[in-house]
Short mmCIF file of the C-alpha atoms (twelve columns), coordinates in Angstrom:
data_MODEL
# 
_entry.id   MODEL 
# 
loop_
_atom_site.group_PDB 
_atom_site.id 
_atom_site.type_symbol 
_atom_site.label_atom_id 
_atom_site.label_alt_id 
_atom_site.label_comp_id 
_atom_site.label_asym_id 
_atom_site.label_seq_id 
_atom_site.Cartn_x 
_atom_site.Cartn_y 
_atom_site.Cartn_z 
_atom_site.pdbx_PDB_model_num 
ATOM 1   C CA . UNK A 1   4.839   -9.857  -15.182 1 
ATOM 2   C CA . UNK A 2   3.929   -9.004  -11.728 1 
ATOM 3   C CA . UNK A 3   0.929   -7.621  -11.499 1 
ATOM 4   C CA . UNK A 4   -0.415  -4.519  -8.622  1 
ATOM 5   C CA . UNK A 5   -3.790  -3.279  -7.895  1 
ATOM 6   C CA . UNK A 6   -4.666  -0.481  -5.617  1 
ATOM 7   C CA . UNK A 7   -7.737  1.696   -5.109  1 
ATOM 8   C CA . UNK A 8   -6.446  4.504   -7.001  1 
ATOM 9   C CA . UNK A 9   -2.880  6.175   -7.780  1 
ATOM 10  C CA . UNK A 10  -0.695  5.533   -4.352  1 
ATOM 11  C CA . UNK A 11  -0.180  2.291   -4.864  1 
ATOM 12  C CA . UNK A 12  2.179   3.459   -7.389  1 
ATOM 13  C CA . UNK A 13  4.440   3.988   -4.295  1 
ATOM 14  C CA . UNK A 14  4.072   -0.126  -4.297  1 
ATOM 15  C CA . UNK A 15  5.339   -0.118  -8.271  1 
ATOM 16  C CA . UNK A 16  8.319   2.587   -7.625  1 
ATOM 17  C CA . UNK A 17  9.100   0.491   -4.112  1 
ATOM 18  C CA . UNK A 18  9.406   -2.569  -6.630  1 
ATOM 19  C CA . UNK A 19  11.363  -1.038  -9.456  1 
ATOM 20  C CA . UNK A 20  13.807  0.074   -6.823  1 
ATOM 21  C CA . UNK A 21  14.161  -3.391  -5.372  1 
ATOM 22  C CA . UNK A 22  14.275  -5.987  -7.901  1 
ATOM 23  C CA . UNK A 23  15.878  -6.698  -11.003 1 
ATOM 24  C CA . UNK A 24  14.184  -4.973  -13.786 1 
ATOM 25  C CA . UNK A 25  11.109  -7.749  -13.446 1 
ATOM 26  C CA . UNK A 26  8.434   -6.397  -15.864 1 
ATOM 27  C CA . UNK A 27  5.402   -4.471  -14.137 1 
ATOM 28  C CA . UNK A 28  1.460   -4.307  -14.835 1 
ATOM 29  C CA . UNK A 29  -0.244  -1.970  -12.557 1 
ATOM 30  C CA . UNK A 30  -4.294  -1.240  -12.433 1 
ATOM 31  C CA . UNK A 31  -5.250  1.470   -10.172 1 
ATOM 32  C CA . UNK A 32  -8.943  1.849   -9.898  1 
ATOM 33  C CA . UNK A 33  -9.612  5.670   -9.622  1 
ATOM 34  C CA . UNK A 34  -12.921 5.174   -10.563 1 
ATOM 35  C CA . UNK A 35  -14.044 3.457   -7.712  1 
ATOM 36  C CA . UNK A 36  -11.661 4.980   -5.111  1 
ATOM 37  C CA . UNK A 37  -11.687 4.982   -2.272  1 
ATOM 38  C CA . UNK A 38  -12.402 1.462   -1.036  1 
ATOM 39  C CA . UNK A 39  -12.023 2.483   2.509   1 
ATOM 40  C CA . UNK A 40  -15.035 3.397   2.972   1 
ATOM 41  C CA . UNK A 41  -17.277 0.380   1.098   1 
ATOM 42  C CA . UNK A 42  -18.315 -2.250  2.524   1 
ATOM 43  C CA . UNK A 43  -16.137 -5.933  2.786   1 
ATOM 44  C CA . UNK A 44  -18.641 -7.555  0.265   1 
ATOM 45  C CA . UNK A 45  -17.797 -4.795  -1.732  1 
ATOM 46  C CA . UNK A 46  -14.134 -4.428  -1.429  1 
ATOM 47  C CA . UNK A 47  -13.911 -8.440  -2.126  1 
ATOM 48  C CA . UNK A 48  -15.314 -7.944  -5.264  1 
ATOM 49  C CA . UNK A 49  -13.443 -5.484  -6.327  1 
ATOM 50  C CA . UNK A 50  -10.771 -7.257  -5.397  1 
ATOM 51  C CA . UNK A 51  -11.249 -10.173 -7.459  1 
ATOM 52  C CA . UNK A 52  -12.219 -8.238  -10.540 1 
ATOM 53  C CA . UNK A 53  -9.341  -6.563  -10.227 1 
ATOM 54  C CA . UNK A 54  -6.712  -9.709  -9.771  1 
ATOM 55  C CA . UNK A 55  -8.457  -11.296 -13.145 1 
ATOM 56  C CA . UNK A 56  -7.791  -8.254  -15.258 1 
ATOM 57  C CA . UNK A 57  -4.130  -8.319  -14.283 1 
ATOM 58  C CA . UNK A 58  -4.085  -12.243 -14.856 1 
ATOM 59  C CA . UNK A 59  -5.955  -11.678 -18.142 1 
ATOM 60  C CA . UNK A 60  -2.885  -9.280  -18.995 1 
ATOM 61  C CA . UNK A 61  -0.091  -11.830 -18.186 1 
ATOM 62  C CA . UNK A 62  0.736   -11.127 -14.824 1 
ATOM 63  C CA . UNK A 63  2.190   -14.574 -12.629 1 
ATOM 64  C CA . UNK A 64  1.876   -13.056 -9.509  1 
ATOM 65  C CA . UNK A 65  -0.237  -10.660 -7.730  1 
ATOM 66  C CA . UNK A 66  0.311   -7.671  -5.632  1 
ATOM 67  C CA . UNK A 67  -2.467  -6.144  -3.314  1 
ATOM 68  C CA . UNK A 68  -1.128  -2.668  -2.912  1 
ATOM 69  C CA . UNK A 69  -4.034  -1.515  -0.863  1 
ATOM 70  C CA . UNK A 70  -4.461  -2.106  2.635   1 
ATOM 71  C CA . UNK A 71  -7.684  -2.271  2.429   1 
ATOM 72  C CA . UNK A 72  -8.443  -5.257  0.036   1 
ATOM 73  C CA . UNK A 73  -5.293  -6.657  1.796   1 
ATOM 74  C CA . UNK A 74  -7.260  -6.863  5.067   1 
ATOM 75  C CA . UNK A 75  -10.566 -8.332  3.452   1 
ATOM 76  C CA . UNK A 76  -9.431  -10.596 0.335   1 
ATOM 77  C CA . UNK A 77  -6.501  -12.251 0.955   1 
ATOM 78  C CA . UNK A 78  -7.661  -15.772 1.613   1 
ATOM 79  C CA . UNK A 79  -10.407 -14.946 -0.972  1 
ATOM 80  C CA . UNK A 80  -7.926  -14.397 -3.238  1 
ATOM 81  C CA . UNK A 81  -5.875  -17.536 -2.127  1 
ATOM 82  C CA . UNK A 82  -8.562  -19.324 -2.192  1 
ATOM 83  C CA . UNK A 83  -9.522  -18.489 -6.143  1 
ATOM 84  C CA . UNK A 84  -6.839  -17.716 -8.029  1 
ATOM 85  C CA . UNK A 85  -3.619  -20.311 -8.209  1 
ATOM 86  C CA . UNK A 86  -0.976  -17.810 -7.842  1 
ATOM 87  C CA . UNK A 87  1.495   -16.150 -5.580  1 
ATOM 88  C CA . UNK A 88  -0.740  -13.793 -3.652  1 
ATOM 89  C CA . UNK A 89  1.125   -10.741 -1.735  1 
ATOM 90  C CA . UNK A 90  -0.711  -8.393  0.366   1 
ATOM 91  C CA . UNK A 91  0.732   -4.788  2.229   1 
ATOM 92  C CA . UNK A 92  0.130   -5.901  5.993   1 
ATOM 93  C CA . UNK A 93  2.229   -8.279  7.138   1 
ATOM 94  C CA . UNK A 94  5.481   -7.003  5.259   1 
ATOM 95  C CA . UNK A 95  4.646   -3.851  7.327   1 
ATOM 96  C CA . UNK A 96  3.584   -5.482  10.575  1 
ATOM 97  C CA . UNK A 97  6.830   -8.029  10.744  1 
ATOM 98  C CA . UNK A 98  9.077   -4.636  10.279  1 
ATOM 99  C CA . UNK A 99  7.418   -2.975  13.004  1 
ATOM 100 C CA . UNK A 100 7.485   -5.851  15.605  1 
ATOM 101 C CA . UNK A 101 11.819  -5.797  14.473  1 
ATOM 102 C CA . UNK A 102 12.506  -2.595  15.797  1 
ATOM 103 C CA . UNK A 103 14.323  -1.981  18.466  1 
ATOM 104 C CA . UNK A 104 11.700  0.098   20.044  1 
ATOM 105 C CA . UNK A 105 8.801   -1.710  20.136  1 
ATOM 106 C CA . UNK A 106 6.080   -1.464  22.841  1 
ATOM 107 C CA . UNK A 107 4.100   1.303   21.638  1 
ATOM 108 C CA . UNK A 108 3.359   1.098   17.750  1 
ATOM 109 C CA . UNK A 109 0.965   3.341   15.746  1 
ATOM 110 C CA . UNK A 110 -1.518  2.288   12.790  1 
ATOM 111 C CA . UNK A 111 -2.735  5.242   10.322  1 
ATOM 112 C CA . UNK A 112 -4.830  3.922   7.611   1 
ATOM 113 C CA . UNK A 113 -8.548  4.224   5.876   1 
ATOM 114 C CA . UNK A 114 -11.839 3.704   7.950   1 
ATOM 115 C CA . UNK A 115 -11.661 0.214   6.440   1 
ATOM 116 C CA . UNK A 116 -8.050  -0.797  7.366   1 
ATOM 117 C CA . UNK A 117 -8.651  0.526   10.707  1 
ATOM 118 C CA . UNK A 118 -11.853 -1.137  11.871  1 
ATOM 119 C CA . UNK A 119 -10.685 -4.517  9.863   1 
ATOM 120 C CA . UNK A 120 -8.515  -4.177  13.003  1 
ATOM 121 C CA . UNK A 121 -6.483  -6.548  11.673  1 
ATOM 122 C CA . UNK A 122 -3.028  -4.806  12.644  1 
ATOM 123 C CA . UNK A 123 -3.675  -4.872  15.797  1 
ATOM 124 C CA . UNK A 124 -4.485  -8.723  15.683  1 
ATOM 125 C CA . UNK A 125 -1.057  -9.396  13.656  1 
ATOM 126 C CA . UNK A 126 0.942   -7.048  15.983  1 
ATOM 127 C CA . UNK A 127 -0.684  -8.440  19.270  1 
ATOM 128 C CA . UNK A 128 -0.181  -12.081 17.559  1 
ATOM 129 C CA . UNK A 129 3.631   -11.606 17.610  1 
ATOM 130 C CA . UNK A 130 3.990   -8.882  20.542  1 
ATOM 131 C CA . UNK A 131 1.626   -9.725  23.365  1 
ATOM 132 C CA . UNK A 132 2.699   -7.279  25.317  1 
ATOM 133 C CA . UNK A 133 2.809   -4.676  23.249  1 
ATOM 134 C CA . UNK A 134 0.471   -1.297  22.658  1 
ATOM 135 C CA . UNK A 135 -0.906  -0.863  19.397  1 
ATOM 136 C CA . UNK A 136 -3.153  2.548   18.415  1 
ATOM 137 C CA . UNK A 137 -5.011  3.160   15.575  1 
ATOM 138 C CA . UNK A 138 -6.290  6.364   13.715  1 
ATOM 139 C CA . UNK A 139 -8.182  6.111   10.597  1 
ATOM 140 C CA . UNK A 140 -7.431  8.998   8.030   1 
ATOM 141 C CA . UNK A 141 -10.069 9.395   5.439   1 
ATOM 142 C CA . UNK A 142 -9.270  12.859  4.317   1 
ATOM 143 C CA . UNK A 143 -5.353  11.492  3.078   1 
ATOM 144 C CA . UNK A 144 -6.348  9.398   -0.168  1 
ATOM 145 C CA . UNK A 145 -8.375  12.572  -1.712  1 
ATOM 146 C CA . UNK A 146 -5.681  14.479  -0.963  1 
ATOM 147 C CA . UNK A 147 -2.801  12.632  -2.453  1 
ATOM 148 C CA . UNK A 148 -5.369  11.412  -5.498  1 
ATOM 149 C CA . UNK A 149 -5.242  15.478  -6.202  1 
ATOM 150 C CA . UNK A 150 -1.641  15.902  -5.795  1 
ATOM 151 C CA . UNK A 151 -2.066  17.967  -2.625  1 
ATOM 152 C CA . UNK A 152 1.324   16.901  -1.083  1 
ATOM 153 C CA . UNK A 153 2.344   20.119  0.606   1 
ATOM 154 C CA . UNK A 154 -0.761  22.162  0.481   1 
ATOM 155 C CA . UNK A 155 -1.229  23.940  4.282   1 
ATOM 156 C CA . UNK A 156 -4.599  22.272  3.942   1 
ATOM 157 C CA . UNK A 157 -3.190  18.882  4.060   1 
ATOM 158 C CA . UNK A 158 -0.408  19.572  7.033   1 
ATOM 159 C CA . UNK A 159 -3.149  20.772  8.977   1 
ATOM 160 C CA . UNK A 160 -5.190  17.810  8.353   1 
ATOM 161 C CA . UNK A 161 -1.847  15.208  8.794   1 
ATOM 162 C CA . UNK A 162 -1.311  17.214  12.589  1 
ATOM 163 C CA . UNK A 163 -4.797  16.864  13.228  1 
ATOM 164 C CA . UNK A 164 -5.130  13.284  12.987  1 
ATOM 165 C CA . UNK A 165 -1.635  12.680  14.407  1 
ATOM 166 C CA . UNK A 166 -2.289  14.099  17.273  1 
ATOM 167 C CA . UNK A 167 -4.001  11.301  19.657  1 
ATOM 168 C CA . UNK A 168 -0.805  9.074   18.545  1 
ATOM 169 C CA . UNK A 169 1.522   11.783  19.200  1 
ATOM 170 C CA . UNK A 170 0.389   11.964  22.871  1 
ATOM 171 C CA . UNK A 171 0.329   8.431   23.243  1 
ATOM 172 C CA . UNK A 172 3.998   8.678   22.399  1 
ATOM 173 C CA . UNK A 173 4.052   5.981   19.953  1 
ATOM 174 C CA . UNK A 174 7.980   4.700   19.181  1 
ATOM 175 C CA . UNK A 175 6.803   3.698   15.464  1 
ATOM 176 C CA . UNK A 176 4.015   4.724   12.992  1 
ATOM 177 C CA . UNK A 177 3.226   2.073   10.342  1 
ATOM 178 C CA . UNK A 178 1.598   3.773   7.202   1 
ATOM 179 C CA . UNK A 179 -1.551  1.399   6.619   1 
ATOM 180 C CA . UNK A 180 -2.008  2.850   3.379   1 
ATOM 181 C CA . UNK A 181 0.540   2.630   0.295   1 
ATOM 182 C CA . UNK A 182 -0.973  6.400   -0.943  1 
ATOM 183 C CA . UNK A 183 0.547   7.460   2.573   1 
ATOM 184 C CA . UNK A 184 4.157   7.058   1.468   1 
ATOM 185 C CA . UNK A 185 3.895   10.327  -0.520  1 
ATOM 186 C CA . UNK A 186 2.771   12.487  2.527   1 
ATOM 187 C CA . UNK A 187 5.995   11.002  4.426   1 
ATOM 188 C CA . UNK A 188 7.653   14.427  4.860   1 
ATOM 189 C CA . UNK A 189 5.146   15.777  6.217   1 
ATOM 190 C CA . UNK A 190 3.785   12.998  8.593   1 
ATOM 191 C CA . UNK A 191 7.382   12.174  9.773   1 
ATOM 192 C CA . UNK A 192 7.601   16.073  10.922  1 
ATOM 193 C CA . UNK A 193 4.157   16.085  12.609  1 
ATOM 194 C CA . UNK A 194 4.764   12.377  14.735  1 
ATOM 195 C CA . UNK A 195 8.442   13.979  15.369  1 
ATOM 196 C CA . UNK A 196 11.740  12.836  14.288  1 
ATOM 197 C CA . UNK A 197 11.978  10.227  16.760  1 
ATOM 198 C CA . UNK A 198 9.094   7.747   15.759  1 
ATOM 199 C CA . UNK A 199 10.419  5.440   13.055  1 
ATOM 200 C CA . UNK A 200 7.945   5.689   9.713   1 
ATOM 201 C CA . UNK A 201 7.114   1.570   8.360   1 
ATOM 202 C CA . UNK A 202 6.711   2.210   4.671   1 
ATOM 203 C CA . UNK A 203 4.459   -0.885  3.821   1 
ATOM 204 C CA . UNK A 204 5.351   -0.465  0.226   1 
ATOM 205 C CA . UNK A 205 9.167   -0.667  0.805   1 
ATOM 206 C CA . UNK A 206 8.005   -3.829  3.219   1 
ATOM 207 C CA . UNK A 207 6.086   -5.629  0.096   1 
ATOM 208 C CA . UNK A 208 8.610   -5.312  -2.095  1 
ATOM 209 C CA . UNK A 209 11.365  -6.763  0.104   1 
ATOM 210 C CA . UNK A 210 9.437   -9.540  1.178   1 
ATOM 211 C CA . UNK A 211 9.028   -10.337 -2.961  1 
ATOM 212 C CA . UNK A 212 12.806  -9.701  -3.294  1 
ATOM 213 C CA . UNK A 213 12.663  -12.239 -0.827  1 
ATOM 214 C CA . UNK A 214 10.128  -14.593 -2.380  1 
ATOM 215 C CA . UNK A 215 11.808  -14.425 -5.528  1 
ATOM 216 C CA . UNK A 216 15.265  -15.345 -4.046  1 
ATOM 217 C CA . UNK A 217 14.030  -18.930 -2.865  1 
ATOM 218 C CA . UNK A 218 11.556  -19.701 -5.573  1 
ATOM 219 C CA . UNK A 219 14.015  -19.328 -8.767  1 
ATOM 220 C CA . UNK A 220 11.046  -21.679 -10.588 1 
ATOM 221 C CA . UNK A 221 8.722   -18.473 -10.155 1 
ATOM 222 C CA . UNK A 222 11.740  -15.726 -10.577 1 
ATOM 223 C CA . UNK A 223 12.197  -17.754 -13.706 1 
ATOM 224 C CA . UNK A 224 8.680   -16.915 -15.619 1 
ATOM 225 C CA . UNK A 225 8.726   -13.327 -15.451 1 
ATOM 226 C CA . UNK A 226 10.494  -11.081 -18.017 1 
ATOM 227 C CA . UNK A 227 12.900  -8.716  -16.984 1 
ATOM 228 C CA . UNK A 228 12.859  -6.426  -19.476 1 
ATOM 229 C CA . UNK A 229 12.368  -2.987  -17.022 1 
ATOM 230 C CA . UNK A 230 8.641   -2.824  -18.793 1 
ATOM 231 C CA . UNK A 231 5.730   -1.233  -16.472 1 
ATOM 232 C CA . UNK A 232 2.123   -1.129  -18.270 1 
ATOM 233 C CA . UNK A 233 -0.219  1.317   -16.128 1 
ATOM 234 C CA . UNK A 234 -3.427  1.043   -16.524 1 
ATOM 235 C CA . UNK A 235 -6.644  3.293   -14.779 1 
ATOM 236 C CA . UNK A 236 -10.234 2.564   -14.292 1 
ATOM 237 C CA . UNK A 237 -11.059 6.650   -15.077 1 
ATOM 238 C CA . UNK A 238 -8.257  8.995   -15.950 1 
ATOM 239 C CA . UNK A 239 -7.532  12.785  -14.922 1 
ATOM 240 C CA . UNK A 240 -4.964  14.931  -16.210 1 
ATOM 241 C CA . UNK A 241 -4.176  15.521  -12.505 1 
ATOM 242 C CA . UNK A 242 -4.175  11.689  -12.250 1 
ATOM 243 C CA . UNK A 243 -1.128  11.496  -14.843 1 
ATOM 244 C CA . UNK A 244 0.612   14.183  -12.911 1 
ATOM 245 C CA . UNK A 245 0.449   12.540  -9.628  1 
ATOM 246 C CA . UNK A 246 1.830   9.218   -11.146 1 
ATOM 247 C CA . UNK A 247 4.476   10.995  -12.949 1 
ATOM 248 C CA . UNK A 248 5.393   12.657  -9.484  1 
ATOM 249 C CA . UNK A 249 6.007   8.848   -7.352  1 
ATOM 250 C CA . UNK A 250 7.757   7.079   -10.382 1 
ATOM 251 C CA . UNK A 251 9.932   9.977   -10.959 1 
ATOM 252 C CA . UNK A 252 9.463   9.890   -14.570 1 
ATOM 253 C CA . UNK A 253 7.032   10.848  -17.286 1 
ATOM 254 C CA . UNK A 254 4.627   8.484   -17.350 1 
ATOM 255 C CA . UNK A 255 1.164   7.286   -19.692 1 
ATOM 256 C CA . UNK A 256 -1.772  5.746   -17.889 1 
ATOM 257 C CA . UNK A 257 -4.045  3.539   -20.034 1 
ATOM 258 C CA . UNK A 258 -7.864  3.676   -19.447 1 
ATOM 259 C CA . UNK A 259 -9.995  0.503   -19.199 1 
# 
């Protein structure tokens, strides 16, 4: 199986983003909606979490792991690496090597939680491959809650998306990477609010290409994971609302499992 973690229920956009792209590979998910959001705790914190999250999903059978949370991604990786033997994947880079592609370039914007954002590690990644490029970031605190409670077209939450838009919007930014896979379900809205010329980087449709990818040139790896279509979903605290929201980004009834 391949195995996701995110803070909560968005990085369910990560699961959908994979069942779309690869070959029926069997799923495990955890989202940890008791703990969300990670944005704001500390690194130590977020590490930990982190780990005890990756030996769950190893514990369930998973032979690679997905960081669906850009968070962890920008504080664990190498911890991870480092600790655990197997194919590691974090949100970032997929994202960051997608914006630096475009056609359109020089100006790129960064929306993601406090912890994302003042990791400032897409701005290091982008600036690593783009010297001469412009790179602004907004953190966006209020978006997690809001998707967590299924809030995707309340006038509360456009209000909120144009308000912390805005400072990118006059910078004129030519392409907005969402630094946060719950983002992905606010897309409509944040796409109208940036306008329709800024090109959206989905880092959840970036992760899963880059294990389409992976997958493609490691056949060994490819090799030990069923492909039966399976996804397990499993929750750290569970909501009726919760179950709702999933069902809403796969598209399809589905049962979370509480550990």
């Amino acid at each position: 199986m391949i195995g996701i973690f995110d803070s909560g229920i968005g990085g369910l956009t990560t699961v959908k983003a994979l069942m779309d792209t690869l070959d029926g590979h069997d799923l495990i998910y955890f989202g940890d909606t008791a703990r969300t959001p990670y944005g704001s705790k500390s690194r130590d914190t977020v590490a930990r979490y982190a780990i005890e999250n990756t030996e769950f999903l190893l514990g369930k059978g998973a032979k690679i792991i997905v960081m669906a949370c850009n968070t962890a991604s920008s504080v664990a990786t190498e911890i991870l690496k480092e600790k655990f033997h197997v194919p590691v994947f974090e949100v970032i880079t997929p994202a960051v090597e997608q914006a630096v592609s475009q056609k359109n370039r020089s100006r790129i914007g960064v929306i993601g939680t406090r912890g994302t954002i003042n990791s400032g590690i897409y701005e290091r990644l982008i600036k690593e491959k783009l010297p001469d490029s412009s790179v602004f970031s907004t953190p966006c605190p209020l978006l997690v809650p809001l998707v967590e409670e299924g809030w995707f077209d309340k006038p509360e939450t456009r209000m909120i998306v144009k308000k912390y838009l805005h400072p990118l919007k006059v910078r004129q930014v030519e392409s907005l990477i969402l630094g946060c896979t719950h983002y992905p379900l606010l897309k409509t809205i944040i796409q109208e609010k940036i306008g329709k010329r800024v090109k959206i980087i989905d880092s959840s449709v970036a992760v899963a290409e880059k294990i389409r990818e992976f997958f493609l040139s490691h056949p060994e790896t490819d090799g030990t994971i069923a492909k039966n279509g399976l996804a397990e979903l499993f929750v750290s605290d569970i909501t009726a609302q919760f179950e709702t929201t999933a069902s809403t980004i796969l598209k399809r009834k589905v049962s979370l499992t509480k550990v």
